[in-house]
KEGULO-460667 format. One record per residue (C-alpha): x, y, z; residue in three letters. Coordinates in steps of 0.001 Angstrom, whole numbers, plus 500000, padded with zeros to 6 digits. Layout:
N
XYZALA/...
***
This chain:
502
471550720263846419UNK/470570723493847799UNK/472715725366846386UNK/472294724109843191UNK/468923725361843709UNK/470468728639844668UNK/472853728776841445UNK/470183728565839304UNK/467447730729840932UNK/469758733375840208UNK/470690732956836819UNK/466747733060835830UNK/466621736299837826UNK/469603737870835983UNK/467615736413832437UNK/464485738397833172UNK/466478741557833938UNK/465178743964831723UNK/468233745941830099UNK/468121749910830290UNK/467173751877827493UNK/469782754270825816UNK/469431758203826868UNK/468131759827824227UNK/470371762690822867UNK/469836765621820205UNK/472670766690818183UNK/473046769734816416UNK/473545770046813112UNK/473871766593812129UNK/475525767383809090UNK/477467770303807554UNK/479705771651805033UNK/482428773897805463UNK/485280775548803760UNK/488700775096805449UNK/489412777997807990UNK/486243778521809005UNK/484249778159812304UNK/481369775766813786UNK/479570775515816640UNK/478208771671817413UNK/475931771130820234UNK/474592767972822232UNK/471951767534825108UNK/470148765974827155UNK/466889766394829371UNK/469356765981832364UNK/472120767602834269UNK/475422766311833282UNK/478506765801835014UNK/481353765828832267UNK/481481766529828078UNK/483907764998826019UNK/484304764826821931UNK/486351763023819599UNK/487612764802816527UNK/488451763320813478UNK/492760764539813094UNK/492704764941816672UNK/495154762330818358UNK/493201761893822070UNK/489923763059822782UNK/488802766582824117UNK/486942767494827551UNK/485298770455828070UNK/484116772644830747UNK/482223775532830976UNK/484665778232831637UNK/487743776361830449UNK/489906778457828186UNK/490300777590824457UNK/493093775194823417UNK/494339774902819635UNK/490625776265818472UNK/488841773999820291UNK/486196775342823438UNK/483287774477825408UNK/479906775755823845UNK/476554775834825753UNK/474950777168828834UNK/476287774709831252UNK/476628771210832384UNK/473161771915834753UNK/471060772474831177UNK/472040769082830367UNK/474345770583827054UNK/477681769808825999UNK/479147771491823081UNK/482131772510820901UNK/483413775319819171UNK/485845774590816536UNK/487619777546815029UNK/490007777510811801UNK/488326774461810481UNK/491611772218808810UNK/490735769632806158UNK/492002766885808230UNK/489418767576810775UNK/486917766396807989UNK/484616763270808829UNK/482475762331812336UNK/482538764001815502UNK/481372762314818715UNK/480204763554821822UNK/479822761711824922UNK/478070763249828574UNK/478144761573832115UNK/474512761715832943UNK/473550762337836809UNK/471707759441838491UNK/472194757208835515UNK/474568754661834938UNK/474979755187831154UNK/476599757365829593UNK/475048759746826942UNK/476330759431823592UNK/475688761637819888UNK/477009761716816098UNK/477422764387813725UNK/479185764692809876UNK/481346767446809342UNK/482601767774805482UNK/485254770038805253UNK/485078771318801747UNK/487729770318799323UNK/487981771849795849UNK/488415769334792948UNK/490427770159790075UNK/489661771877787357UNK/487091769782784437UNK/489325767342782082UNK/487933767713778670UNK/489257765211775924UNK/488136764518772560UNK/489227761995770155UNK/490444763156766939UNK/487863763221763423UNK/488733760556760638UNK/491128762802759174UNK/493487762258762106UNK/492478765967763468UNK/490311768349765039UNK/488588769100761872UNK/485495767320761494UNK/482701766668759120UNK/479255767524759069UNK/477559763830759811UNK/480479762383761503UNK/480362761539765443UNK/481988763331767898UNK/483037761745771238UNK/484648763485774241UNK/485064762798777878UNK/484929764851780797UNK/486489764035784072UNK/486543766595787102UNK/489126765185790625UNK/489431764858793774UNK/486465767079795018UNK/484895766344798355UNK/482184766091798179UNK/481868765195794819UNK/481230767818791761UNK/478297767766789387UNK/479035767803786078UNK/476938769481783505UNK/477578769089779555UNK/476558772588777462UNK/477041773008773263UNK/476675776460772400UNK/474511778367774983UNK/472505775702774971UNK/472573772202777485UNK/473396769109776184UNK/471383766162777670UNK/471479763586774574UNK/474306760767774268UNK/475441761256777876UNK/476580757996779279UNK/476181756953783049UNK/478462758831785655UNK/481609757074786727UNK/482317757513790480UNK/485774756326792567UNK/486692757470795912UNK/490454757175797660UNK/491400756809800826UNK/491146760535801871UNK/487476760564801094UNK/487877762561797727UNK/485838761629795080UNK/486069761833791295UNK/483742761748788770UNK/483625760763784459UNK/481081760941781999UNK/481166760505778241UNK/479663762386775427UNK/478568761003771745UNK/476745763205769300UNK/476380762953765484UNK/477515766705764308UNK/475325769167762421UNK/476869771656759959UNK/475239774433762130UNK/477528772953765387UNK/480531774351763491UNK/481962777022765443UNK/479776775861768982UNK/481630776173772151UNK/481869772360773890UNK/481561772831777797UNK/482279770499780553UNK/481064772394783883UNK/482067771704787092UNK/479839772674790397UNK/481255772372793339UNK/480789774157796653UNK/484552775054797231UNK/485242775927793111UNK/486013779753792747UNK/483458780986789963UNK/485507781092786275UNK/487646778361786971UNK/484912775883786740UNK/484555775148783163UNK/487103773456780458UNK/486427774255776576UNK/486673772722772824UNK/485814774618770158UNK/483963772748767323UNK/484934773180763696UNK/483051771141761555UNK/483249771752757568UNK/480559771049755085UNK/478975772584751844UNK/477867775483750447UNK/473942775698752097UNK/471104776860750931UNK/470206780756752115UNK/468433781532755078UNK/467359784896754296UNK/466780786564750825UNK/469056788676749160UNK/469032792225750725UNK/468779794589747420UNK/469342798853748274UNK/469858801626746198UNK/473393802986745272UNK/474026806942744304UNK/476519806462742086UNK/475663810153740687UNK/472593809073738681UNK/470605808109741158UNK/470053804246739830UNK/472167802038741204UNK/471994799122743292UNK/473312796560745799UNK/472662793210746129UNK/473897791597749743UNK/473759787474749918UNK/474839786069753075UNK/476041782128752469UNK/476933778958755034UNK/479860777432753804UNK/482688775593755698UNK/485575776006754500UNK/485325779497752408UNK/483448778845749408UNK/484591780468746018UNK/481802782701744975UNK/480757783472741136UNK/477656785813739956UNK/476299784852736375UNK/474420788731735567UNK/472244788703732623UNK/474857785627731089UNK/477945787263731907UNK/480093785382734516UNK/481304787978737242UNK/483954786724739732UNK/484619788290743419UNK/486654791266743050UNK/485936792010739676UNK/482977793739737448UNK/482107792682733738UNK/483684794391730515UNK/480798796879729997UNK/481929797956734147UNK/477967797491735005UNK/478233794968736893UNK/480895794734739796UNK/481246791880742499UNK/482778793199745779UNK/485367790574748023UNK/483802788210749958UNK/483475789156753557UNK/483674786739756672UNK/481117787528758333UNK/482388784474761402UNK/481920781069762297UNK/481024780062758113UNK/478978782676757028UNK/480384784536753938UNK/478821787816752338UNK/478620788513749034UNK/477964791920747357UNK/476792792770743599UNK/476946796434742845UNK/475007797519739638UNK/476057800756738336UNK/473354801420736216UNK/469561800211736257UNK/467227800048733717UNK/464104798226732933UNK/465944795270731135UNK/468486794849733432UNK/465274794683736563UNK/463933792301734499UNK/467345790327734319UNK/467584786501736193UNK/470460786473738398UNK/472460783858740244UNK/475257783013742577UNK/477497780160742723UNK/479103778923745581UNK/481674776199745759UNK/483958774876748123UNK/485570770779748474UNK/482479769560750086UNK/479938770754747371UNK/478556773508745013UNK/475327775338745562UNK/473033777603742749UNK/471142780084743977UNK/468496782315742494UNK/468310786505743054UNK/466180788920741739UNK/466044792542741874UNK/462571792560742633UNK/459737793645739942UNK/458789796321742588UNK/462160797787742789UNK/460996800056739928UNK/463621803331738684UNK/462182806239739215UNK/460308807137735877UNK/459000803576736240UNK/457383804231739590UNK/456091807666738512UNK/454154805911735550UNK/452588803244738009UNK/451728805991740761UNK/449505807520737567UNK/447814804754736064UNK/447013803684739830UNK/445608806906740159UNK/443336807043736747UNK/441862803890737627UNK/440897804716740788UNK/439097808013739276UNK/437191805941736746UNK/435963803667739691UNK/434887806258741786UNK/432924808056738651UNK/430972805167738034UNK/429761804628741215UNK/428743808355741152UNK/426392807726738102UNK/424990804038739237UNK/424118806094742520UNK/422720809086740232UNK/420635806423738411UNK/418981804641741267UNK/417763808282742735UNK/416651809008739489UNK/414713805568739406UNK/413541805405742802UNK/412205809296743074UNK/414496809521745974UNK/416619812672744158UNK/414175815182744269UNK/413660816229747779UNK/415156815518751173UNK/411865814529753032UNK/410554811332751598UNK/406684813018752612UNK/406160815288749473UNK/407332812637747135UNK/404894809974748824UNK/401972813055748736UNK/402696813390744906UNK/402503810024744011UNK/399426809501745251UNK/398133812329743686UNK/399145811184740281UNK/397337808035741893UNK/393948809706742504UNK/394215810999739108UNK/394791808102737076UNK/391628806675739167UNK/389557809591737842UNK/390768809612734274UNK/392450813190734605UNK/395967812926733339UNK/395939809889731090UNK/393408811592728801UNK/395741814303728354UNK/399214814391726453UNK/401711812389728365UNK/405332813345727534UNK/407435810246727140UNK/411063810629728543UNK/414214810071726283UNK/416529808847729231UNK/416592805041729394UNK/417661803018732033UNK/420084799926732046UNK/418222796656732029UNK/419394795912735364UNK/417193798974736793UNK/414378798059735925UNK/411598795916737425UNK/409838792617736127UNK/406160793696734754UNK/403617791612736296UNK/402073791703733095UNK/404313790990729734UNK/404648793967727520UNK/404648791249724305UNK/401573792775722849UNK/400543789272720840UNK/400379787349725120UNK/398951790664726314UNK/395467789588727359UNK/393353791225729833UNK/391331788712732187UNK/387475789999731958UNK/385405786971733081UNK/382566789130734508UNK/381533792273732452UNK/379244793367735285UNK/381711793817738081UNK/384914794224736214UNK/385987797533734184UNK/388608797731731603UNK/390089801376730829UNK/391976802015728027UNK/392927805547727278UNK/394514806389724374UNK/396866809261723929UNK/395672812544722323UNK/399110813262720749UNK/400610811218718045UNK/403124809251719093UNK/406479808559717354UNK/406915804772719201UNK/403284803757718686UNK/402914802917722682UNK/399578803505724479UNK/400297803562728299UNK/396887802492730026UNK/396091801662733553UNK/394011798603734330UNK/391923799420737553UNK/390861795900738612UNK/387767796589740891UNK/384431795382741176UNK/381892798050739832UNK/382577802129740084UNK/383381803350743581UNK/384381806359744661UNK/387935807320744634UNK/390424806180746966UNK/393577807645747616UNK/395804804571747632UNK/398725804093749934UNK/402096803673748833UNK/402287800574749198UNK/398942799263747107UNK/399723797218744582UNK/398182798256741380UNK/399147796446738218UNK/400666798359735132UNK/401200797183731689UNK/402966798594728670UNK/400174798346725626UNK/401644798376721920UNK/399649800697720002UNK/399623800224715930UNK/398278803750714396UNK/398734802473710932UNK/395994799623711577UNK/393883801755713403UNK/393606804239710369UNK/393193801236708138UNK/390091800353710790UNK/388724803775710652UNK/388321803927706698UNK/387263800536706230UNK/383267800108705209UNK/380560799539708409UNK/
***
């Protein structure tokens, strides 16, 4: 019974054991990438002294120990400053693609009973092959294509560790719209290929676009990374992008011209110019030889250039409508050219360069006289200093006050200003409404001077000095408002008034 007792006593001690923890150990790098042939250094430690370093390598048949010291054998060496720094490590020289995968190092740690273990990834490079580019054929059972129609293509880039990207480019442009998901599958030697598909409905400006399928890859040498199909996609005469280019010809007179089209068409289009109702073809001119249509050009990738020369220019034949037609399997297309109205000949633009300039003369003459008539009006002509015009109009004031000047002859001036010149009257010059306000006799004077001198119009100019009683005279400022009003004066009546009986 007691040792039962004994038995079990120590299988509850071994149960509460508590089991050692794992030494802790720093690897360095963890991961890396390398080319095949060349050299890495891998290091593991500890915060201990060790005893021994080993490491298995992946295409290595046993395991390697190293020592400090210890010669290198087949590329492989100790690295590190000693088993007493607690480091063991490896340096592997002429890196072969075999040697690919993990590499494990494991240290006998003094005064423990464990032994120290570490992990690291080496991926030895290994270039895929070159990008797969296929397309499938259009609906014509070729490469040719229509404008509309859907292209598809795959890509496929093998055997690349680790695996490539792919990137998809039309033109010099990316292409990131009707990618499908990536296809990945790995073999047994870790290499790794990759597929993607591509579906995009064509555009008549794709015609002539480079299709890409790019490969990156670490180990890929730079221009062998990229497979090609060039796009030719056909479609109908389009409408211009820029307007005809028109330039003068010397063809020995001096008045000729060219007119340069540039068209999109796919295939070549056949071109025809209709010149004031006469049909000129490419390569030919019209009967009268004045108009002349050059070859077309190909100017690349379905633009065409077409040239009309006109051999002699006149003002009918600027005047002219013009058009080109262009016409290939796919379509026809009209379109409209002028030789510009301001394309003028020469005598033409000599004529417009002199009515431009008479016009301008007459404008700048009659702002000359509106300003001459506003000085005139205003005073502001006859001197420079404004002071001795405001001094003699209110000396003419002080004198109309006094009764001087109005008694005498006043000369009446024959120049007449434009209605727009001249200022309302506060009083009307209608002499059947002209009425003079006198309510009080006492206090207000009315002064009506008549002229001395016949006069030919039968107008009496008279002041009306509103004031209360006579005061002295005041020199008025410029600015005082005294009221004038234009009186008509009949002589005949008054005559007829002057003989009739008292």
């Amino acid at each position: 019974m007691a040792g039962c007792s004994a038995v079990l006593a120590a299988v509850m001690l071994a149960s509460l054991t508590v089991p050692a923890s794992p030494i802790t150990t720093d690897v360095d790098p963890k991961n890396a990438l390398v080319l095949p042939g060349n050299n890495i250094t891998i290091l593991c430690r500890v915060g201990k002294p060790i005893y021994f370093c080993r490491f298995e390598i992946p295409g290595e048949t046993n395991a390697v120990t190293l020592m400090p010291g210890k010669p290198a054998k087949g590329g492989i060496s100790y690295y590190g400053n000693g088993f007493e720094s607690g480091q063991c490590g490896l340096r592997l020289e002429n890196i072969r693609s075999k040697q690919n995968g993990h590499l494990n190092c494991t240290m006998g740690v003094t005064d423990e009973t464990e032994e120290a273990k570490g992990t690291m990834t080496l991926i030895v490079a290994q270039s895929p092959q070159l990008p797969e580019l296929r397309v499938a054929v259009g609906r014509k059972g070729s490469y040719v294509f229509m404008e509309g129609e859907s292209l598809r293509a795959t890509c496929k880039i093998a055997k690349g560790r680790p695996v490539a990207r792919m990137t998809w480019y039309l033109g010099d442009g990316p292409l990131r719209e009707g990618l499908s998901r990536t296809l990945l599958e790995k073999d047994k030697e870790g290499l790794e290929t990759i597929t993607q598909n591509v579906t995009r409905t064509l555009l008549w400006s794709d015609n002539g676009k480079q299709l890409q399928c790019v490969a990156n890859h670490y180990a890929l040498t730079p221009g062998s990374e990229k497979s090609n199909f060039q796009l030719n996609v056909e479609y109908a005469p389009k409408p211009i992008q820029h307007d005809a280019a028109v330039e003068e010809a010397d063809n020995g007179k001096g008045n000729g011209r060219i007119v340069t089209l540039e068209i999109n068409a796919n295939p070549k289009p056949t071109i025809r110019w209709m010149a004031k109702g006469k049909m000129v073809r490419e390569g030919t001119s019209d009967s009268n030889k004045i108009f002349e249509v050059d070859k077309t050009i190909n100017n690349g990738t379905g633009k065409w250039i077409t040239r009309l020369n006109v051999h002699s220019v006149d003002e009918d034949i600027l005047k002219a409508e013009y058009q080109v037609i262009a016409e290939n399997p796919h379509g026809k297309q009209t379109y409209d050219v002028s030789l510009t109205p301001s394309f003028l000949t020469p005598d033409l633009e000599m004529s417009s360069g002199i009515l431009i300039g008479g016009v301008v003369a007459v404008v700048v003459l009659l702002v000359i006289l509106i300003l001459l008539c506003y000085a005139w009006r205003t005073k502001k002509w006859c001197c420079a200093d404004p002071a001795p015009c405001r001094n003699e109009k209110e000396s003419s004031d002080t004198e109309s006050a006094d009764g001087g000047p109005l008694n005498g002859p006043k000369k009446k001036s024959s120049f007449k200003l434009p209605p727009f010149f001249k200022k309302k009257d506060k009083v009307s010059a209608d002499p059947e409404s002209l009425t003079v306000p006198s309510p009080d006799k006492k206090n207000v004077i009315n002064q009506v001077t008549k002229s001395a001198t016949p006069n030919p119009d039968g107008i009496v100019y008279a002041e009306l000095d509103l004031q209360a009683g006579r005061r002295a005279v005041v020199v008025r400022p410029e600015d005082d408002k005294t009221e004038y009003a234009e009186i008509m004066h009949n002589a005949k009546q008054d005559e007829e008034n002057d003989h009739a009986p008292q």
